[in-house]
C-alpha atoms as a printed R data frame, in Angstrom:
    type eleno elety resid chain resno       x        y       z
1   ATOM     1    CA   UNK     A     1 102.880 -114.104 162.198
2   ATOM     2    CA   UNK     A     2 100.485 -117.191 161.595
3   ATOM     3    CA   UNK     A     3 101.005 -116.749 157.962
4   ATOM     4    CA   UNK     A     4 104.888 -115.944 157.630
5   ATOM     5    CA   UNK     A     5 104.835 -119.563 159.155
6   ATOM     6    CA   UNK     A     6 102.639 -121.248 156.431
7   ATOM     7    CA   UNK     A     7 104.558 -119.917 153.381
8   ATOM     8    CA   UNK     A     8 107.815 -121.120 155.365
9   ATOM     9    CA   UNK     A     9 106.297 -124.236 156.072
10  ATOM    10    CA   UNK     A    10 104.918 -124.481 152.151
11  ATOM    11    CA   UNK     A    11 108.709 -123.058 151.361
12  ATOM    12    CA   UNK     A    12 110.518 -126.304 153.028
13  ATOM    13    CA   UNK     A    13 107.758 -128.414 151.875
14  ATOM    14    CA   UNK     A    14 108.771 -127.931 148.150
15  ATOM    15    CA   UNK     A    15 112.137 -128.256 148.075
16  ATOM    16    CA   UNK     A    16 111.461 -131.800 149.881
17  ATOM    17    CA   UNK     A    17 108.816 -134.376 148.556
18  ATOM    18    CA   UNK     A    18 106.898 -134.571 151.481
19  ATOM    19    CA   UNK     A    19 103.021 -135.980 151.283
20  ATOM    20    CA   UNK     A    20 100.925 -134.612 153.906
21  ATOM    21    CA   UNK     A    21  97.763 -136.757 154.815
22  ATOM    22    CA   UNK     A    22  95.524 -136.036 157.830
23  ATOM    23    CA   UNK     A    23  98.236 -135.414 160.990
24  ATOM    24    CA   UNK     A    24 100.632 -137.582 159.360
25  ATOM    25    CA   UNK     A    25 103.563 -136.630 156.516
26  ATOM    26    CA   UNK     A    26 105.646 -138.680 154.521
27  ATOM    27    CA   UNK     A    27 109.086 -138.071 152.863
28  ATOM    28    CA   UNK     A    28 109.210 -139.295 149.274
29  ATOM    29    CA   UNK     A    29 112.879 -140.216 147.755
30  ATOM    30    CA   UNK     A    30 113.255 -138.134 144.828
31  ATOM    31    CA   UNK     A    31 112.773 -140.136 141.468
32  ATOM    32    CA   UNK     A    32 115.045 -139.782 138.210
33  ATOM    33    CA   UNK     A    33 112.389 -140.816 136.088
34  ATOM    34    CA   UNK     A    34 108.997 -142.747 137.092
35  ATOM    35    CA   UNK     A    35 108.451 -145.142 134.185
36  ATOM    36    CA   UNK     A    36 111.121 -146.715 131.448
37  ATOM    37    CA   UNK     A    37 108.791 -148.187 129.075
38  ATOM    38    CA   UNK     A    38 110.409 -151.754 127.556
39  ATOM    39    CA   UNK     A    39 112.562 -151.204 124.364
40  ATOM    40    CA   UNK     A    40 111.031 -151.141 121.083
41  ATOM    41    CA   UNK     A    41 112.229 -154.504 119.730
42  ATOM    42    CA   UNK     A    42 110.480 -156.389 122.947
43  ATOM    43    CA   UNK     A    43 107.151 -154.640 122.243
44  ATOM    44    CA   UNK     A    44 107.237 -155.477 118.772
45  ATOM    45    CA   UNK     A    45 108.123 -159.130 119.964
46  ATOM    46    CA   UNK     A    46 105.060 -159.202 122.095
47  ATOM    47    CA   UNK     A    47 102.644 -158.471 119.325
48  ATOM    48    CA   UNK     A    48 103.752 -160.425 117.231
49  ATOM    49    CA   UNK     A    49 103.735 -163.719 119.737
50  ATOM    50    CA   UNK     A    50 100.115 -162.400 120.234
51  ATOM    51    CA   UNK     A    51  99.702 -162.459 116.678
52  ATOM    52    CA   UNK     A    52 100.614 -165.883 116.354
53  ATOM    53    CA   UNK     A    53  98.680 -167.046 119.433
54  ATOM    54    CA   UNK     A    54  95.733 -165.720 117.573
55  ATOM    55    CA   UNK     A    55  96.563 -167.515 114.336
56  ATOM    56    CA   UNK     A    56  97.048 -170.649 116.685
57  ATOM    57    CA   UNK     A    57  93.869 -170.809 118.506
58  ATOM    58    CA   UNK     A    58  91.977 -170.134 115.302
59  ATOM    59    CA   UNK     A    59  93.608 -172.491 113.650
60  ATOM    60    CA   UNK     A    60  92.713 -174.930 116.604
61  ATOM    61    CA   UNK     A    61  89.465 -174.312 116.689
62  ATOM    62    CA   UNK     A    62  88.249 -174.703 112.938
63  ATOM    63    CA   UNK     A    63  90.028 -178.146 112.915
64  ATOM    64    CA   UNK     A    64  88.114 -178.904 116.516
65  ATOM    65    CA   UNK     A    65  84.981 -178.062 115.071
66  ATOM    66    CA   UNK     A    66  85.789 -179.382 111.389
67  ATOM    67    CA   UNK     A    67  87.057 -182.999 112.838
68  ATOM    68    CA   UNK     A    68  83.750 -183.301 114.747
69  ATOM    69    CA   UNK     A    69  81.298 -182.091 111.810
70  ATOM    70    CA   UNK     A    70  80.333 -184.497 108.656
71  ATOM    71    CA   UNK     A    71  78.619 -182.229 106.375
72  ATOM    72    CA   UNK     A    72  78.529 -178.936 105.602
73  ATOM    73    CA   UNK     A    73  79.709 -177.050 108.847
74  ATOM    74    CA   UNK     A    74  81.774 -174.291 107.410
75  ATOM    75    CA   UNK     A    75  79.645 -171.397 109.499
76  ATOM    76    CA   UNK     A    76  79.924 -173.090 112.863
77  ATOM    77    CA   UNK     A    77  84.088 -173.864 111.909
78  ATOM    78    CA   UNK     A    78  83.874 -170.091 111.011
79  ATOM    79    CA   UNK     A    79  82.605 -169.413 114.229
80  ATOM    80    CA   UNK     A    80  85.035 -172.032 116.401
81  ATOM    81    CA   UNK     A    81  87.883 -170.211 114.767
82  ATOM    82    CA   UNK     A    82  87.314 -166.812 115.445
83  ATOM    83    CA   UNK     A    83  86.382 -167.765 119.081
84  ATOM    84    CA   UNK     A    84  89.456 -169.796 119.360
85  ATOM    85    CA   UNK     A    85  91.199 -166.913 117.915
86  ATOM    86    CA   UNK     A    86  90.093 -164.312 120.182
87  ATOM    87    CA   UNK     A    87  90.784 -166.842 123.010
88  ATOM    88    CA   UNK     A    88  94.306 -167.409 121.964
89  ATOM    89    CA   UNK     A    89  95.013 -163.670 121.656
90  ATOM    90    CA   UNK     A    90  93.720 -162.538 124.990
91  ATOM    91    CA   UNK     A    91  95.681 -165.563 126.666
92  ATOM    92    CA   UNK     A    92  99.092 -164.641 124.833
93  ATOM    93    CA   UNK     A    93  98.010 -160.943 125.591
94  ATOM    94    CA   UNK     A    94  97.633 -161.688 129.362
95  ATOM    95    CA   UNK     A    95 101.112 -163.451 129.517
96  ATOM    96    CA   UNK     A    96 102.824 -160.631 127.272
97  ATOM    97    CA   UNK     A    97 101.571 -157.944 129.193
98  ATOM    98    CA   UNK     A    98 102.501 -159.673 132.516
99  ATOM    99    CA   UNK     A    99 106.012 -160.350 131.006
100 ATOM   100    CA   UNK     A   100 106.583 -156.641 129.968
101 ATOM   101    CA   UNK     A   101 105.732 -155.263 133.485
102 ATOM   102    CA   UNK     A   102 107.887 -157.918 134.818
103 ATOM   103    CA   UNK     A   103 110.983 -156.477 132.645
104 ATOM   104    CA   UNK     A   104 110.729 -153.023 133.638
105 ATOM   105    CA   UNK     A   105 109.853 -153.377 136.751
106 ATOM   106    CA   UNK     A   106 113.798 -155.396 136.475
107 ATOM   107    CA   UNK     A   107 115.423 -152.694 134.747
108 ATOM   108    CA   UNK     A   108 113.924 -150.040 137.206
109 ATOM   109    CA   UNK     A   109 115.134 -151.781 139.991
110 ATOM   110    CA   UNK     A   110 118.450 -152.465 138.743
111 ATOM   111    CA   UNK     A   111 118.899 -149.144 137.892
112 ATOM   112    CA   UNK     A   112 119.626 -148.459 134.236
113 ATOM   113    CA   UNK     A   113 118.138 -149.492 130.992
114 ATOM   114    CA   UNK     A   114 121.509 -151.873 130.458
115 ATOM   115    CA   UNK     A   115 120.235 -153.818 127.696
């Protein structure tokens, strides 16, 4: 008898999305799809701004380092621009990345990929 009453109780619990933890449950609403990923065109957008905020801060930092040097600093320059580089990536990255979970989290609330 115990057991006809755990496969009925495991019966209802499937065709519902119901979490059980400790004493308590929750009732999930059912979800079309869990993740839209942003369209193509706005990914390839965001790499290429981070491409360019790479080429920036390199760019930046060998003419930093090259305005303050008199002779003969092409290895430190070198160096400023790929640090500057890698800095200006990661902070275009940050934004992009920020900005793309921003959009979908939009479309998925507005429900539809309406673009």
């Amino acid at each position: 008898m115990i057991a006809m009453q755990e496969n009925n109780e495991n019966e209802e619990s499937d065709d519902k999305s119901v979490i059980k933890f400790g004493g308590n449950s929750v009732e999930l609403p059912s979800a079309d799809h869990l993740f839209s990923s942003p369209s193509r065109p706005i990914q390839v957008f965001s790499f290429v701004a981070i491409l360019i905020g790479g080429l920036c801060g390199g760019l930046i930092g060998y003419a930093f380092t090259d305005l303050q040097c008199s002779e003969g600093c092409s290895d430190l320059a070198g160096i400023s621009a790929i640090i500057g580089s890698l800095i200006g990536a990661g902070g275009v990255g940050v934004v992009s990345v920020l900005v793309l979970r921003a959009v979908t989290e939009w479309r998925t609330k507005n429900g539809g990929d309406s673009k």
